[in-house]
N, C-alpha and C positions, 0 to 999 in steps of 0.2 A: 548392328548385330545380325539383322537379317540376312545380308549378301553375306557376311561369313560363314552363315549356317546355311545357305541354298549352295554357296561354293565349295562346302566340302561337302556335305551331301549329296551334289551334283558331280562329285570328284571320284567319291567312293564308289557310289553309282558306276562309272565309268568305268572305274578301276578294278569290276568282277572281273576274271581272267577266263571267259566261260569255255574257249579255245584247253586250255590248258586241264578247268576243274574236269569237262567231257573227255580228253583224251586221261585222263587218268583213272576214272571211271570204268570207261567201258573196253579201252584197250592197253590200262596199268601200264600205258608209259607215258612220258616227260614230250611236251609236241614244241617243247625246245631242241630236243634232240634228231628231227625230223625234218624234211625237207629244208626250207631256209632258215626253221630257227625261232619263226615269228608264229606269235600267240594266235593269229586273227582268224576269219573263214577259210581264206584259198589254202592257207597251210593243212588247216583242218582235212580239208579235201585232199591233200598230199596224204593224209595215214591211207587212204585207200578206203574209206568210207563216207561214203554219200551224207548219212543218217550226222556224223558229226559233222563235216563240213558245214551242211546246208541250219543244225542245229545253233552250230557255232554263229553263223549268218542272223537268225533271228534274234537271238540271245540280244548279240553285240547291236543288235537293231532297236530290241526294246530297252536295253539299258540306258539309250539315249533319250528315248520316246518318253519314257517315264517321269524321269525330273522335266524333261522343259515341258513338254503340257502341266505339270502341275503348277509349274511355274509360272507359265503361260496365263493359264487362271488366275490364281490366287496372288501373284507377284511381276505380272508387267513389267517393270520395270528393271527387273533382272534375268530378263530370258537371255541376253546374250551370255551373258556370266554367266547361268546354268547350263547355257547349250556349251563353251569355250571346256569350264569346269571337268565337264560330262568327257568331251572329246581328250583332254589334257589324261584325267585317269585312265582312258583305253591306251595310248600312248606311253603314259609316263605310273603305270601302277605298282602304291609304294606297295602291294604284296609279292611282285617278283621283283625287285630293287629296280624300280621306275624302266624294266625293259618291257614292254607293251608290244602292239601291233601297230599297225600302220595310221588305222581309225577311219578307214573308210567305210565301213558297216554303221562306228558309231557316229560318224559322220553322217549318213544319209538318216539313219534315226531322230538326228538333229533335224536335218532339210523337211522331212513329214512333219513332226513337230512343228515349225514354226510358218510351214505354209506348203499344204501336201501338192500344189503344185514342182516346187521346187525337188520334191523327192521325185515328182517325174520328168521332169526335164533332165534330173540329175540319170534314169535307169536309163532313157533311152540315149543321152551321149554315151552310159557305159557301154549298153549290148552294139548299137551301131560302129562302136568302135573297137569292141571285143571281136566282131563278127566280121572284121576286117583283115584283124591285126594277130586276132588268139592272145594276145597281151594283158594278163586281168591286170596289171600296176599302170601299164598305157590307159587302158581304159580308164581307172582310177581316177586318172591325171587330167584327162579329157572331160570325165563327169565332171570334175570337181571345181574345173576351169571352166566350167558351161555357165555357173551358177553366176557369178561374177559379172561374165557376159551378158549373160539375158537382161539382169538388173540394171547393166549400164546403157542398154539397146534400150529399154525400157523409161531409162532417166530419173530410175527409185535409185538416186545415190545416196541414200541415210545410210542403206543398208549393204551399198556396196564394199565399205571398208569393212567391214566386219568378212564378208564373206572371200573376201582377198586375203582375210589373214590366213581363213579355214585356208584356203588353196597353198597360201606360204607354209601353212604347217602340215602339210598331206605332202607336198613338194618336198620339203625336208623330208618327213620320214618314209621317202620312196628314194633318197640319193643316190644307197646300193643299187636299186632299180635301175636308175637310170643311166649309171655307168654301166650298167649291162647291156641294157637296148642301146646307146650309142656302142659297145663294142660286138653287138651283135651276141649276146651271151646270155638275154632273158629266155627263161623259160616259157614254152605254152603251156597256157593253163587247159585242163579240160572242164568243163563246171555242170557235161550230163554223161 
């Protein structure tokens, strides 16, 4: 009964569409209708405002942070489930018929959570490779492929399969993305 109740609570959690409830707030339109379409930060930053963008950023930061530390604490033994749960609802959330963001925000909320190293190893593959490329979905890609990395340079493989899955499921929801960077047709982001 436990893990069912940490996994949708961890789901629901996830599945706040904060991208979405702040663009309809503050600027009464749909931030589906808007640049690519997608719930998440970088979209946010597409309405042309700082204040949701970077708002959207923490929101989708803490809604991860929240279940798996309490998790963390009180339930050991289900942090990966609360942190997968957490990531699956930014993704897959049943309030706009499971079409989400991409879950890199709620992704790295996860990586703090469960070892705030990993939230930093994760910024600095994104800006060294943003700061390269202007690419925030490259970056993305790169942060998210770090994590994996270090853990197997490392030789903590408990924890590498779990974090190869995050990477399989951030790889899927960046596909669009990445038929674009191979045909040369992603956008740069700006993020100041």
């Amino acid at each position: 009964m436990d893990i069912f109740l940490i996994g949708i609570i961890s789901y629901l959690m996830g599945s706040i569409p904060f991208g979405y409830i702040l663009t309809k707030i503050f600027l009464k339109k749909d931030i589906r209708e808007i640049g690519s379409g997608n719930i998440g930060a970088t979209n946010a930053l597409r309405t042309g405002s700082k204040f949701l963008g970077y708002s959207t950023l923490i929101l989708d930061i803490l809604k991860a942070i929240v279940p798996v530390i309490y998790v963390k604490i009180f339930y050991q033994d289900f942090l990966y489930i609360a942190s997968l749960c957490a990531f699956l609802g930014h993704v897959f959330p049943i309030w706009l018929k499971f079409k989400g963001g991409k879950g890199v925000a709620t992704y790295l909320g996860i990586l703090f959570a469960i070892n705030f190293y990993f939230g930093i190893i994760f910024i600095i593959s994104w800006f060294v490779t943003f700061f390269i490329s202007k690419f925030s979905s490259l970056s993305s890609l790169v942060g998210s492929a770090s994590i994996p990395i270090y853990l197997l340079i490392l030789s903590q493989f408990d924890q590498v399969i779990f974090f190869t899955i995050m990477f399989v499921l951030i790889f899927f929801a960046h596909r669009e993305n990445i038929k674009r960077l191979i045909n040369k047709e992603e956008s740069k982001t700006k993020i100041y």
